[in-house]
TIBA-151221 format. One record per residue: residue in three letters; chain; x, y, z of N, C-alpha, C, O in turn. Coordinates in Angstrom, 1 decimal. Example, Ala and Ser with C-alpha at 12.3 -4.5 7.8 and 13.67 -1.06 7.14 Angstrom:
BEGIN
  resn  chain     n.X     n.Y     n.Z    ca.X    ca.Y    ca.Z     c.X     c.Y     c.Z     o.X     o.Y     o.Z
   ALA      A    13.2    -5.7     7.8    12.3    -4.5     7.8    13.2    -3.3     7.8    14.2    -3.3     8.5
   SER      A    12.8    -2.2     7.1    13.7    -1.1     7.1    12.9     0.0     7.9    13.4     1.1     8.0
This chain:
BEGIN
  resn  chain     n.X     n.Y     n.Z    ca.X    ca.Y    ca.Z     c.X     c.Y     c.Z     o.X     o.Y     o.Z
   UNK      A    13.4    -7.6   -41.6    13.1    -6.7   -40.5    12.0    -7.2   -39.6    12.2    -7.3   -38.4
   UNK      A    10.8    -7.7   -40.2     9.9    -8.3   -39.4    10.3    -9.7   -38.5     9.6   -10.0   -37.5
   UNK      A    11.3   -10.4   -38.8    11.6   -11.4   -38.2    12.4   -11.0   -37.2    12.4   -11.8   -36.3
   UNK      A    13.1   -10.0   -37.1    13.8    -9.4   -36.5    13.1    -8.9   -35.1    13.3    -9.4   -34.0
   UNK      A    12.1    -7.7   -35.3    10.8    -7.5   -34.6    10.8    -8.4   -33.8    11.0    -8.2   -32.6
   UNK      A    10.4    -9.6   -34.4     9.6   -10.6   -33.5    10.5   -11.3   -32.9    10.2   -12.1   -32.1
   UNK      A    12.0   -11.2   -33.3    12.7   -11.8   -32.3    13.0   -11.2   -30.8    13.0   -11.8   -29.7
   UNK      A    13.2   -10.0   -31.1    13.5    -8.9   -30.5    12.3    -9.1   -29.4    12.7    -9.1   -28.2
   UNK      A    10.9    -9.2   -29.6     9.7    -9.3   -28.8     9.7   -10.6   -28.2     9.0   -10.6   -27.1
   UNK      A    10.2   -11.8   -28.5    10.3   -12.7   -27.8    11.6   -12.7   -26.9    11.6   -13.6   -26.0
   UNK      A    12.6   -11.8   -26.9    13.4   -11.8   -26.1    13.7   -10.6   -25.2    14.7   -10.3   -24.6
   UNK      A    12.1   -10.1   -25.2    12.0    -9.1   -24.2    12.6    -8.4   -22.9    12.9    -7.3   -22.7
   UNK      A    12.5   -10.0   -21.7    12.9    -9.9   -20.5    14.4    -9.4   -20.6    15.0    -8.6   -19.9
   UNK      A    15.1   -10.4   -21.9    16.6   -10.6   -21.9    16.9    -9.1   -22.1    17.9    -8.6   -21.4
   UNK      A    16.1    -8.4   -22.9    16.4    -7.4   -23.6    16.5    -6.2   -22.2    17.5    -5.4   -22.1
   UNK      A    15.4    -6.2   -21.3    15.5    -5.0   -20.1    16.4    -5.3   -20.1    17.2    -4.6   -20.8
   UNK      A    17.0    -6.5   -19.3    18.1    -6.8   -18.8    19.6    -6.4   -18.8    20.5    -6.2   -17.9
   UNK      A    19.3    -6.6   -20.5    21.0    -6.0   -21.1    21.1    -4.6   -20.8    22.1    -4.1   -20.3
   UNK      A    19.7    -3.7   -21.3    19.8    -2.1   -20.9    20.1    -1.8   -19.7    20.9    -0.9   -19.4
   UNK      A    19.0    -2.7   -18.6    19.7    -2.2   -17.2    20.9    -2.4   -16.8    21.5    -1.7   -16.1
   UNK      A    21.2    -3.4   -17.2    23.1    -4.0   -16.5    24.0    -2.7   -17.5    25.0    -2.1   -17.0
   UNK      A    23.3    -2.3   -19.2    24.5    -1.3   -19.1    23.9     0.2   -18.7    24.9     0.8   -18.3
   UNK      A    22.9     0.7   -18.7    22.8     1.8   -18.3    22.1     2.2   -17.0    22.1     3.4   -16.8
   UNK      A    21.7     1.5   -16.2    21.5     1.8   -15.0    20.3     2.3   -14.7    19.4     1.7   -15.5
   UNK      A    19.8     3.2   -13.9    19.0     4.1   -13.8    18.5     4.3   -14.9    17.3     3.9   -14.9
   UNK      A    18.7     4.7   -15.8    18.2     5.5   -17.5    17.0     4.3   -17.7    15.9     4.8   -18.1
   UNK      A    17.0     3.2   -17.5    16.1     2.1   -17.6    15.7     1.7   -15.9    16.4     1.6   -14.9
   UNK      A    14.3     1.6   -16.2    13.0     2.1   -14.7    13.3     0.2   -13.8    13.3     0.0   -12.5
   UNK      A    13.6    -0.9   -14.9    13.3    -1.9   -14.2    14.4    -3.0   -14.6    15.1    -2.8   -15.6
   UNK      A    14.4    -4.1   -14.1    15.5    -4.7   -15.1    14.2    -5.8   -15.9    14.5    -6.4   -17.0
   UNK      A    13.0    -5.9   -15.4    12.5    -6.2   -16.7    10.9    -5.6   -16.8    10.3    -4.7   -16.2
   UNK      A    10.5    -6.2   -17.7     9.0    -5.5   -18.2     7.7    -5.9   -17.1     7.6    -7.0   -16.5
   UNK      A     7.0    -5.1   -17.0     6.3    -4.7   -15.7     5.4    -6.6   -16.2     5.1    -7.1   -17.3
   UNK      A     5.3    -6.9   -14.7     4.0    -8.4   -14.9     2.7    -7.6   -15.5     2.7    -6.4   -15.8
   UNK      A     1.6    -8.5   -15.5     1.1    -8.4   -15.9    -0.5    -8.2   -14.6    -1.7    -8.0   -14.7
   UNK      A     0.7    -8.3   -13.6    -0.5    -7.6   -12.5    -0.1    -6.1   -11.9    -0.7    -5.6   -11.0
   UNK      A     0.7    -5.7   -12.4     1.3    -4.0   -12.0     0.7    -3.8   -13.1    -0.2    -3.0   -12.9
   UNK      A     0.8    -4.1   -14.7     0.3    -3.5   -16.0    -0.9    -2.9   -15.4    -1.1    -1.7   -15.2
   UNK      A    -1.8    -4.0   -15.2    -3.3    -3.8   -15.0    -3.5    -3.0   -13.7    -4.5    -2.2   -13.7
   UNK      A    -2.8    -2.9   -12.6    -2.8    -1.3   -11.6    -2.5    -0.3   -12.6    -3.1     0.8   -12.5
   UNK      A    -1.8    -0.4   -13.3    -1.1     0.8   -13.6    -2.7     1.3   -14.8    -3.2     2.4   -15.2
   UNK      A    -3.0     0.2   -15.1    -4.2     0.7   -16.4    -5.6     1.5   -15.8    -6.3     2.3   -16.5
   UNK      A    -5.8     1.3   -14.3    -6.8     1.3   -13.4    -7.8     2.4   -14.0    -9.0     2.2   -13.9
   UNK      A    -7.4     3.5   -14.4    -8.2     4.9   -14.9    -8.2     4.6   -16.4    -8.9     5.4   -17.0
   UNK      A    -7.6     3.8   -17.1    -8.3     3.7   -18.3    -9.5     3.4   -18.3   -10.0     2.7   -17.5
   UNK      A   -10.4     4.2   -19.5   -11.7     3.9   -19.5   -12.0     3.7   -20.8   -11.8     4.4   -21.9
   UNK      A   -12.9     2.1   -20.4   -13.6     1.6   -21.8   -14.6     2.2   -22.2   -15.1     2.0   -23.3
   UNK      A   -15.1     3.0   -21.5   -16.8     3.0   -21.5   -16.9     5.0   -22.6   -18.0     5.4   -23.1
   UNK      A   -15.5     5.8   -22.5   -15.6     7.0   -22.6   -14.4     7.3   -23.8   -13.3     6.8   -23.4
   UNK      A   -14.2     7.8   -24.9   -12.9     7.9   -25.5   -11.9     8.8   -24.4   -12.3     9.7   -23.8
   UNK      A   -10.8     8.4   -24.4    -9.2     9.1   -23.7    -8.5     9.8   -24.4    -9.0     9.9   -25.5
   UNK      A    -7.2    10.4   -24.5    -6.4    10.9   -24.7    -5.2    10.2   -23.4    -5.2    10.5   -22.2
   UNK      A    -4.5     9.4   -24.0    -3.7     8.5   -23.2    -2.2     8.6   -23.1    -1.5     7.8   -23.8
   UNK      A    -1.7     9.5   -22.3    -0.1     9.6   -22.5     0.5     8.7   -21.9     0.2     8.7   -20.7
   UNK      A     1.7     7.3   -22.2     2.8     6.6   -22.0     4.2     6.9   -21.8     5.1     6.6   -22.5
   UNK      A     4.3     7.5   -21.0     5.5     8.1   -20.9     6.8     6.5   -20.3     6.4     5.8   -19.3
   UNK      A     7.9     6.3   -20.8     8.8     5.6   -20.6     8.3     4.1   -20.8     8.3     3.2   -20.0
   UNK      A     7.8     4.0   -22.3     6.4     2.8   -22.6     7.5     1.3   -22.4     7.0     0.4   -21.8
   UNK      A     8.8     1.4   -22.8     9.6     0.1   -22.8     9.1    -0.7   -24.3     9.1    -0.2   -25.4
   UNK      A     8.6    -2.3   -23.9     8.8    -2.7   -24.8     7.2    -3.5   -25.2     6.8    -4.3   -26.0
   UNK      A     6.4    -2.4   -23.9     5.2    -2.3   -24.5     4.2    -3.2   -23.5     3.1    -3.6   -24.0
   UNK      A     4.5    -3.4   -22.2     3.7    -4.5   -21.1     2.5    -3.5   -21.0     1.5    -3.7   -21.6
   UNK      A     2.6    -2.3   -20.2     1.2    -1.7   -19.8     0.9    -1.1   -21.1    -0.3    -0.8   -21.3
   UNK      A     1.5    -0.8   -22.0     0.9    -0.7   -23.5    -0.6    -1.3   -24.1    -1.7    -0.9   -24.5
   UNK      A     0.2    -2.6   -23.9    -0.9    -3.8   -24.5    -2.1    -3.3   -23.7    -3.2    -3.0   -24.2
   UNK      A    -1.8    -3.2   -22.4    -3.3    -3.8   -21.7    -4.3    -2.4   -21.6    -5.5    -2.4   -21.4
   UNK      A    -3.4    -1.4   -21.7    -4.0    -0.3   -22.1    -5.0    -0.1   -23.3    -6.1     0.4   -23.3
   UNK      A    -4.3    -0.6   -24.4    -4.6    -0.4   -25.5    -6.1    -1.3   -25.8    -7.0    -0.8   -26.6
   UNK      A    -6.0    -3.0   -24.9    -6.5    -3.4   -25.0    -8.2    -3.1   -24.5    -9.3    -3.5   -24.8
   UNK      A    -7.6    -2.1   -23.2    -9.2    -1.4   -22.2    -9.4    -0.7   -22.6   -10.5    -0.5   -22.3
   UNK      A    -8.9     0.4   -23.7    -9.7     1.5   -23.7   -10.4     1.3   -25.0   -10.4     0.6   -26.0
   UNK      A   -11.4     2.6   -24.5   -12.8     3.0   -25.8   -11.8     2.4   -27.5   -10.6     2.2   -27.7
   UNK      A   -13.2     2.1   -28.4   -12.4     2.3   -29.3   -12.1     3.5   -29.9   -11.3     3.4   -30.8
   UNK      A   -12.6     4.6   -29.6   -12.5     6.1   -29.9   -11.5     6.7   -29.2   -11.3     7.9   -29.5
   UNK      A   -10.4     5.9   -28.0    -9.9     6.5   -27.5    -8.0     6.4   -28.2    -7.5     5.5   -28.8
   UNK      A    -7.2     7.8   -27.6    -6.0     7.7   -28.5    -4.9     7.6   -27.3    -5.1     8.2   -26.2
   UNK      A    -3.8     6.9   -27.7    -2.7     6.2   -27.5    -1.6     6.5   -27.4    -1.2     5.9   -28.5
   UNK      A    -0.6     7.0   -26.8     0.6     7.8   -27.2     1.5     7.2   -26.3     1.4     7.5   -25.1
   UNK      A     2.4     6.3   -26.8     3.3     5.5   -26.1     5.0     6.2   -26.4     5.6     6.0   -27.5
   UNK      A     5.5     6.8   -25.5     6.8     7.7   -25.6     7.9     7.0   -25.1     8.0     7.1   -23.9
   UNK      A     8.7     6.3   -25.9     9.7     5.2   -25.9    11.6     6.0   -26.2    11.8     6.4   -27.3
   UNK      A    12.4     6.1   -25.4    13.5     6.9   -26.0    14.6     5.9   -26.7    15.3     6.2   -27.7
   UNK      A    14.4     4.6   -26.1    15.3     3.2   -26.5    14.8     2.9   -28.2    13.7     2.2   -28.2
   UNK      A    15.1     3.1   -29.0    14.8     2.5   -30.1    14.7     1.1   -31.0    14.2     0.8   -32.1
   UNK      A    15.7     0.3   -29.8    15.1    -1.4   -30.1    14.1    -1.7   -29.5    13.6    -2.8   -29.9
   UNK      A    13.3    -0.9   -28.0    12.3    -1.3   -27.3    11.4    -0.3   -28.0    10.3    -0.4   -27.5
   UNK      A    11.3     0.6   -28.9    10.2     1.4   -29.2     9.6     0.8   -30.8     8.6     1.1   -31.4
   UNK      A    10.7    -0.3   -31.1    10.6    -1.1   -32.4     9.8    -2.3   -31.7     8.9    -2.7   -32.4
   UNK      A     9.9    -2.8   -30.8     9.4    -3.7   -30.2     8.0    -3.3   -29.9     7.0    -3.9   -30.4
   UNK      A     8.0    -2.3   -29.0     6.4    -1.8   -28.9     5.2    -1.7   -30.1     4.0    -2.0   -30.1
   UNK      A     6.3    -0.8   -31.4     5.3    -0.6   -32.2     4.8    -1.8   -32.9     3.6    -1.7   -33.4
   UNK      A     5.4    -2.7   -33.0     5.4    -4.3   -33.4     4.1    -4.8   -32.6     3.0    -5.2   -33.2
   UNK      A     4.3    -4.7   -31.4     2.8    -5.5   -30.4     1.9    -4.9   -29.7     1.2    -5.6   -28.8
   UNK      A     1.6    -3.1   -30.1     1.1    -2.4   -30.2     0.8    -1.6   -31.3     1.4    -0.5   -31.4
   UNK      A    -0.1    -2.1   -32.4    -0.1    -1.3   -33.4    -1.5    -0.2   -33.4    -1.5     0.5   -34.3
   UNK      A    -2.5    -0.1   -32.3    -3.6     0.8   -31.8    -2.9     1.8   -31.0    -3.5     2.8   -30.7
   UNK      A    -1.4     1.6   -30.6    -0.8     3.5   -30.3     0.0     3.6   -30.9     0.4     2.7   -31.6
   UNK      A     0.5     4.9   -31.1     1.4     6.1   -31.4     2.6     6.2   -30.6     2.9     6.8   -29.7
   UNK      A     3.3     5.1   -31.6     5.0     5.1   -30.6     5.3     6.1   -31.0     5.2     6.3   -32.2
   UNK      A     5.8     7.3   -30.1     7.2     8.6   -30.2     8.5     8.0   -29.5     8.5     8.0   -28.3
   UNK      A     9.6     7.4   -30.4    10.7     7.6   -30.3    11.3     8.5   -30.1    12.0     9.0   -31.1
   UNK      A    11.4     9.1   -28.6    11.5    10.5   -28.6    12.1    10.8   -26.9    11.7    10.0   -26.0
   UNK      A    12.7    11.5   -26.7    13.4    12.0   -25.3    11.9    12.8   -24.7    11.4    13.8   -25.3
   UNK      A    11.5    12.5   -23.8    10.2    13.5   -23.0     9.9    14.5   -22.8     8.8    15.0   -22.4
   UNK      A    11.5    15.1   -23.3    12.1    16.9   -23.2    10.9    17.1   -24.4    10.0    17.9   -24.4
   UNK      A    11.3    16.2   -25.3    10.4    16.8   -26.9     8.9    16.8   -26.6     8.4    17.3   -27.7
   UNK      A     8.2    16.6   -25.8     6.7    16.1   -25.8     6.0    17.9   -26.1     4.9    18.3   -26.7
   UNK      A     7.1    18.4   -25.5     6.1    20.2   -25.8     6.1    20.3   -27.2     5.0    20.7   -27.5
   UNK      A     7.0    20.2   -28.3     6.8    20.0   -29.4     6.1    19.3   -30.5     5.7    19.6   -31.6
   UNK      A     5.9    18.0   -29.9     5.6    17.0   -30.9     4.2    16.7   -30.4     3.5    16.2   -31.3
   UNK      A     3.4    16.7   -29.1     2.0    16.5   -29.3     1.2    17.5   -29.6     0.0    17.4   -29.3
   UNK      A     1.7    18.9   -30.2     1.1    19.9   -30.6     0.9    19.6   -32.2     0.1    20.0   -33.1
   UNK      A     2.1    18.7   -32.3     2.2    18.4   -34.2     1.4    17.7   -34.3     0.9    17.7   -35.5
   UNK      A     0.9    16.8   -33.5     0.0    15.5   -33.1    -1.4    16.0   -33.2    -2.2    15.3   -33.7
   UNK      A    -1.8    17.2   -32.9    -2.8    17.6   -32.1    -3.5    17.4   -31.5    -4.7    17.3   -31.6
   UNK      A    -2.6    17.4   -30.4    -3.5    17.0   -29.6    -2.5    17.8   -28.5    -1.3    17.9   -28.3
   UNK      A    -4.0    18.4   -27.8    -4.1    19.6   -26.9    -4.1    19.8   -25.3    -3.6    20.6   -24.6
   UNK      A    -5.1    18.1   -25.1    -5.1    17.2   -23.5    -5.0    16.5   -23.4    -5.3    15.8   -24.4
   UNK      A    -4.6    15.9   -22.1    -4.5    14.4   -22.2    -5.5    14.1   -21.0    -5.8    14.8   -20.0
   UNK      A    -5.8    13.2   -21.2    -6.7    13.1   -19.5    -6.3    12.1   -19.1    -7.2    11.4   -18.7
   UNK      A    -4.8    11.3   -18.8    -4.1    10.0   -18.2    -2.5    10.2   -18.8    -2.1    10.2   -19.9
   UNK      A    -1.9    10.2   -17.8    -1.1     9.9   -17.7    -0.4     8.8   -17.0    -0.3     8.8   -15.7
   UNK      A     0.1     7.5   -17.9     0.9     7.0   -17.2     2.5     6.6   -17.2     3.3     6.4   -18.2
   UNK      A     2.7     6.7   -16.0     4.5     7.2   -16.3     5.3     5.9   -15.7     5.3     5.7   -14.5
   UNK      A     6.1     5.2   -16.7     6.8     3.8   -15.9     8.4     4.3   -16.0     9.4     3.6   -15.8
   UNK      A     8.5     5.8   -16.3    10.0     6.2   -15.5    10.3     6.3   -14.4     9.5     6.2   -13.5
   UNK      A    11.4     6.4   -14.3    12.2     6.1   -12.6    12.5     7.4   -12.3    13.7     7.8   -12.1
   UNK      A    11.1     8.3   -12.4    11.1    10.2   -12.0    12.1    10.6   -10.6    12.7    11.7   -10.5
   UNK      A    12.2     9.6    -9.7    12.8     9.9    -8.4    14.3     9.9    -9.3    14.6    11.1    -9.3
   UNK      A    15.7     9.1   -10.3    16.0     9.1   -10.4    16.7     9.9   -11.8    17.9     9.7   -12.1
   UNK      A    15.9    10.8   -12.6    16.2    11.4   -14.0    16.3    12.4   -13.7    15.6    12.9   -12.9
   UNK      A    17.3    13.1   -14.4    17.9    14.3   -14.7    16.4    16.0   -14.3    15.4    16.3   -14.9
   UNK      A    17.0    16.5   -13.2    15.9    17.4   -12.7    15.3    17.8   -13.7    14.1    17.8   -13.7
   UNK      A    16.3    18.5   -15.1    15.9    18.7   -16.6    14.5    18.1   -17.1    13.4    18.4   -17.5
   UNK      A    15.5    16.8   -16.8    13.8    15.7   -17.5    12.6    15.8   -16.7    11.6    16.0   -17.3
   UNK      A    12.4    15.7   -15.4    11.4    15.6   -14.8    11.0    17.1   -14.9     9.8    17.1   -15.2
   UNK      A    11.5    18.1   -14.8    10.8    19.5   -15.1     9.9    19.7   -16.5     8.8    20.2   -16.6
   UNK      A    10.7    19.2   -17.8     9.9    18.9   -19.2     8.8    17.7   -18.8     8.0    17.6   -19.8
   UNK      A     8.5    17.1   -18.1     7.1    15.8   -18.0     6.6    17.1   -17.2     5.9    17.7   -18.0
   UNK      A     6.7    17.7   -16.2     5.8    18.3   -15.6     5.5    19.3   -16.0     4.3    19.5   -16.0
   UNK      A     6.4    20.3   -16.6     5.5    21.2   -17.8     4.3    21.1   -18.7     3.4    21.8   -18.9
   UNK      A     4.8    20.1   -19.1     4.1    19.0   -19.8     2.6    18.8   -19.2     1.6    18.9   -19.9
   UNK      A     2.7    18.4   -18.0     1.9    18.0   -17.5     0.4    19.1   -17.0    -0.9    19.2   -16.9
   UNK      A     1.7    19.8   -16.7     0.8    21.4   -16.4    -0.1    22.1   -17.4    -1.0    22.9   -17.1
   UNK      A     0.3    21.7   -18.4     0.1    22.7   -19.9    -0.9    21.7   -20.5    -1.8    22.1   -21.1
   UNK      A    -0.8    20.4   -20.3    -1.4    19.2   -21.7    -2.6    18.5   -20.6    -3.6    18.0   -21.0
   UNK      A    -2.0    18.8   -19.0    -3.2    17.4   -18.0    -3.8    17.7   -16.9    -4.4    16.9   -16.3
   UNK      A    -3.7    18.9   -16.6    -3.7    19.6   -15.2    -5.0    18.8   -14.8    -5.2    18.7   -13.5
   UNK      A    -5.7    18.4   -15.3    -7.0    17.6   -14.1    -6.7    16.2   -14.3    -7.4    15.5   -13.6
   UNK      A    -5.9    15.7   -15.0    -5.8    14.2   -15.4    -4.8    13.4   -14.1    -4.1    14.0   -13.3
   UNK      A    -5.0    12.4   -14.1    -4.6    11.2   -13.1    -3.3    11.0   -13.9    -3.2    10.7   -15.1
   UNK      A    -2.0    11.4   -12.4    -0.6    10.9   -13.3    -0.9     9.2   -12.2    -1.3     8.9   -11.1
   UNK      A    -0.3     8.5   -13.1    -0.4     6.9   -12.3     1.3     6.6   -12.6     1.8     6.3   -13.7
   UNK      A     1.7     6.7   -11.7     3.3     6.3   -11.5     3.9     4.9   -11.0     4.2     4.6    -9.9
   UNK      A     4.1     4.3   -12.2     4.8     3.4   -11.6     5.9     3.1    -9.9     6.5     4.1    -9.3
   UNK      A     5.9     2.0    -9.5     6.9     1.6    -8.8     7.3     0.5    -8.5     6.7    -0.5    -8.7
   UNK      A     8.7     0.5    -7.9     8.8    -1.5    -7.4     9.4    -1.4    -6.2     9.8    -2.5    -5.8
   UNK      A     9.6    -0.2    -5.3     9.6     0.4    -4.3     8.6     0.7    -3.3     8.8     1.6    -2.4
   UNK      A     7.3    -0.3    -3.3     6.3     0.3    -2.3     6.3     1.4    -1.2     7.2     1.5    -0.4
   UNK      A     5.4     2.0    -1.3     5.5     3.6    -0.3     6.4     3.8    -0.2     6.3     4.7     0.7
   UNK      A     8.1     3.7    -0.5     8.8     4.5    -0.5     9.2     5.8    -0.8     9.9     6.5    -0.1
   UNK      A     8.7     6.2    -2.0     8.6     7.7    -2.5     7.2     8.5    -2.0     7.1     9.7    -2.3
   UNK      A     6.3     7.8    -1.2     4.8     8.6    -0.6     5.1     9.9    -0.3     4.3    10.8    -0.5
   UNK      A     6.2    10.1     0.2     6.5    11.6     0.4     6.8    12.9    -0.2     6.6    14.0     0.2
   UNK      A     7.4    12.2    -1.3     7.7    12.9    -2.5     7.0    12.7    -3.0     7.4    13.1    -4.1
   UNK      A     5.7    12.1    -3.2     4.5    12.4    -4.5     3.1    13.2    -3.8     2.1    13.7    -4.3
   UNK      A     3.5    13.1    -2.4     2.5    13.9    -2.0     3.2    15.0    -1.7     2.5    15.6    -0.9
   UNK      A     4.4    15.7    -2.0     5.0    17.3    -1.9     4.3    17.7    -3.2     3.6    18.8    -3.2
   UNK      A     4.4    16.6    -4.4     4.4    17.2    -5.7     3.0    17.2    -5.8     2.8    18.3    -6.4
   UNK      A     2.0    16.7    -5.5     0.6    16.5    -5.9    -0.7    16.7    -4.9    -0.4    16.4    -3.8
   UNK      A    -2.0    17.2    -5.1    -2.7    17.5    -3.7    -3.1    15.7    -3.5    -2.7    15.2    -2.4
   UNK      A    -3.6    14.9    -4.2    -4.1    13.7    -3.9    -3.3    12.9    -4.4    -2.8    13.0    -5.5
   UNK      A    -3.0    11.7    -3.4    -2.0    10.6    -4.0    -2.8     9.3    -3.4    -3.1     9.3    -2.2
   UNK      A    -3.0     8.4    -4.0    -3.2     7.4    -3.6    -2.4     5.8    -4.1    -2.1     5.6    -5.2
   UNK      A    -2.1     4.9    -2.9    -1.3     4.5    -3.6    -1.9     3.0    -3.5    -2.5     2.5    -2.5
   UNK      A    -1.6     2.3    -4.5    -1.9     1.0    -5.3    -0.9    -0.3    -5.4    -0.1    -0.7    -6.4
   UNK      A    -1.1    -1.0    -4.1     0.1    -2.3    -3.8    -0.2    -3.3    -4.8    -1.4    -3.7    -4.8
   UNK      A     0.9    -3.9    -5.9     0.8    -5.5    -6.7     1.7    -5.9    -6.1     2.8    -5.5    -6.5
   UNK      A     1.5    -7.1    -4.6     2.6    -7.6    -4.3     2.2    -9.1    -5.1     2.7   -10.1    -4.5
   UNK      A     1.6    -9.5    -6.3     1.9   -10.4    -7.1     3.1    -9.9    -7.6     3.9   -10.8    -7.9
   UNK      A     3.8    -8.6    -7.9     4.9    -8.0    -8.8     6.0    -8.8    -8.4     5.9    -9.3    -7.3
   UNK      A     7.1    -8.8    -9.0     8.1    -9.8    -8.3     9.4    -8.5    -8.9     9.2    -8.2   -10.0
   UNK      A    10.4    -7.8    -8.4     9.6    -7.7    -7.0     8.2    -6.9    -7.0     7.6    -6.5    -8.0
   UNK      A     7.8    -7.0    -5.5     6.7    -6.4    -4.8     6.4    -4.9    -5.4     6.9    -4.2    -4.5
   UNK      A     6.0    -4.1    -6.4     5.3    -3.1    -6.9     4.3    -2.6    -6.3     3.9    -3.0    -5.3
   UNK      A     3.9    -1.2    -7.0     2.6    -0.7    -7.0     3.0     0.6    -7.5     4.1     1.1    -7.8
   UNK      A     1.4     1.2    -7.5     1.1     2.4    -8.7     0.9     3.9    -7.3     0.3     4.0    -6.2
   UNK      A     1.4     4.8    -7.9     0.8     6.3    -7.3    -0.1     6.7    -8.3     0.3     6.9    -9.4
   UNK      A    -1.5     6.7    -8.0    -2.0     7.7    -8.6    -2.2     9.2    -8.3    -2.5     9.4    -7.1
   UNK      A    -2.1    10.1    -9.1    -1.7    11.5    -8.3    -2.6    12.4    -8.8    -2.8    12.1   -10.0
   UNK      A    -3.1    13.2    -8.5    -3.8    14.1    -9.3    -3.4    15.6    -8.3    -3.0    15.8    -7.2
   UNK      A    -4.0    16.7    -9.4    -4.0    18.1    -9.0    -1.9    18.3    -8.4    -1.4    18.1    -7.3
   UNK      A    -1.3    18.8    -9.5     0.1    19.3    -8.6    -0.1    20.6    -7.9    -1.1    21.3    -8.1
   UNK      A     0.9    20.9    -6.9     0.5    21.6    -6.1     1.1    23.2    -6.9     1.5    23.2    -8.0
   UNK      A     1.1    24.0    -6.2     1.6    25.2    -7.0     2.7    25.3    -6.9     3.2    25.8    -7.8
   UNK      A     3.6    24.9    -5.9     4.8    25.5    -5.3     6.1    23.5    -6.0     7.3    23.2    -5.8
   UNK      A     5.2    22.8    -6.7     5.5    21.5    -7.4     7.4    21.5    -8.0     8.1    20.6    -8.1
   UNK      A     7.7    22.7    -8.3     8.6    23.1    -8.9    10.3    22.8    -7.8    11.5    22.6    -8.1
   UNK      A     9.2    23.2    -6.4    10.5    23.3    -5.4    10.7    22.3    -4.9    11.8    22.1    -4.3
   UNK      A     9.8    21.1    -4.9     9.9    19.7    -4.7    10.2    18.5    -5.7    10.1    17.3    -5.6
   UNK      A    10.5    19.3    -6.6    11.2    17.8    -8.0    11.9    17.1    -7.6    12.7    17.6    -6.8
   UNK      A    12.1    16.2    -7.8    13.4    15.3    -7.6    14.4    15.5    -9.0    14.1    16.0   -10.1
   UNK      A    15.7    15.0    -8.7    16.6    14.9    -9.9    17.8    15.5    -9.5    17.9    16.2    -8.5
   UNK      A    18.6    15.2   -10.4    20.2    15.8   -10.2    20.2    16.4   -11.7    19.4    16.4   -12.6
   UNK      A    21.6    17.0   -11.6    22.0    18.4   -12.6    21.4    19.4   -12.9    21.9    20.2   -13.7
């Protein structure tokens, strides 16, 4: 099994790849974020303070590592992977978080079992403009209930394209260009949702 692991982690890129060519959308990128969007996307981790760190759509563990790598050593880790060859991967080259192999719908259940009560970071490398209205309403519940003052940092590889729709959903957005990213990326950081957040989701069904 371990050799397996580790093959699996050296064939990372191949690996997006195969998931995006068969599932489309359901997977955020066709491969794992560089290593200069990782580090935008880490921007609000803090070494200096312990966190409560939510990973939402972790893959196969790129902003994992560097997360894991900046923060406090007091601080905790929660990397939420739904693919189970990339969440085998993660737990393999991230062994300082808490892989949940788990659909995002589950997060109201399972970081209560965790206990854990707030999060103060969220970072999200799903493709929210694109998932099921369902799904994006369970992260923002979520969100409401477990982060309401915490920094959502949202992936992209779309620059300011979505600015509109993260500022319906959120009072402050600011947005974070890695044109090292190939393609051209960057991060929303978002904080405070607005009240009325509900009528501006994105998603289909």
């Amino acid at each position: 099994m371990a050799s397996k692991v580790v093959s699996m982690a050296e064939d990372s890129p191949w690996l997006f790849l195969r998931k995006f060519l068969r599932h489309g959308t359901r997977v955020a990128s066709v491969a794992p974020s560089s290593r200069f969007l990782a580090r935008a996307m880490c921007h609000f981790v803090a070494p200096d303070r312990p966190q409560t760190i939510l990973e939402l759509g972790a893959g196969t563990g790129a902003i994992t590592v560097v997360a894991a790598a900046k923060m406090h050593p007091e601080s905790k880790l929660l990397a939420v992977e739904l693919d189970a060859d990339f969440a085998g991967v993660l737990a393999a080259r991230c062994p300082r978080a808490t892989v949940l192999c788990c659909d995002v719908a589950e997060l109201s259940e399972r970081l209560p079992a965790l206990g854990v009560e707030r999060v103060e970071l969220v970072l999200s490398g799903l493709p929210t403009p694109s998932l099921p209205r369902a799904v994006n309403t369970a992260v923002f519940e979520t969100f409401t209930r477990c982060a309401p003052d915490a920094c959502f940092s949202q992936l992209t590889v779309m620059p300011w394209y979505y600015w509109p729709l993260y500022r319906r959903l959120f009072e402050q957005v600011d947005f974070q260009l890695v044109p090292l990213n190939f393609p051209s990326g960057g991060v929303y950081h978002c904080r405070r949702l607005r009240p009325d957040w509900r009528e501006h989701l994105p998603g289909h069904g």
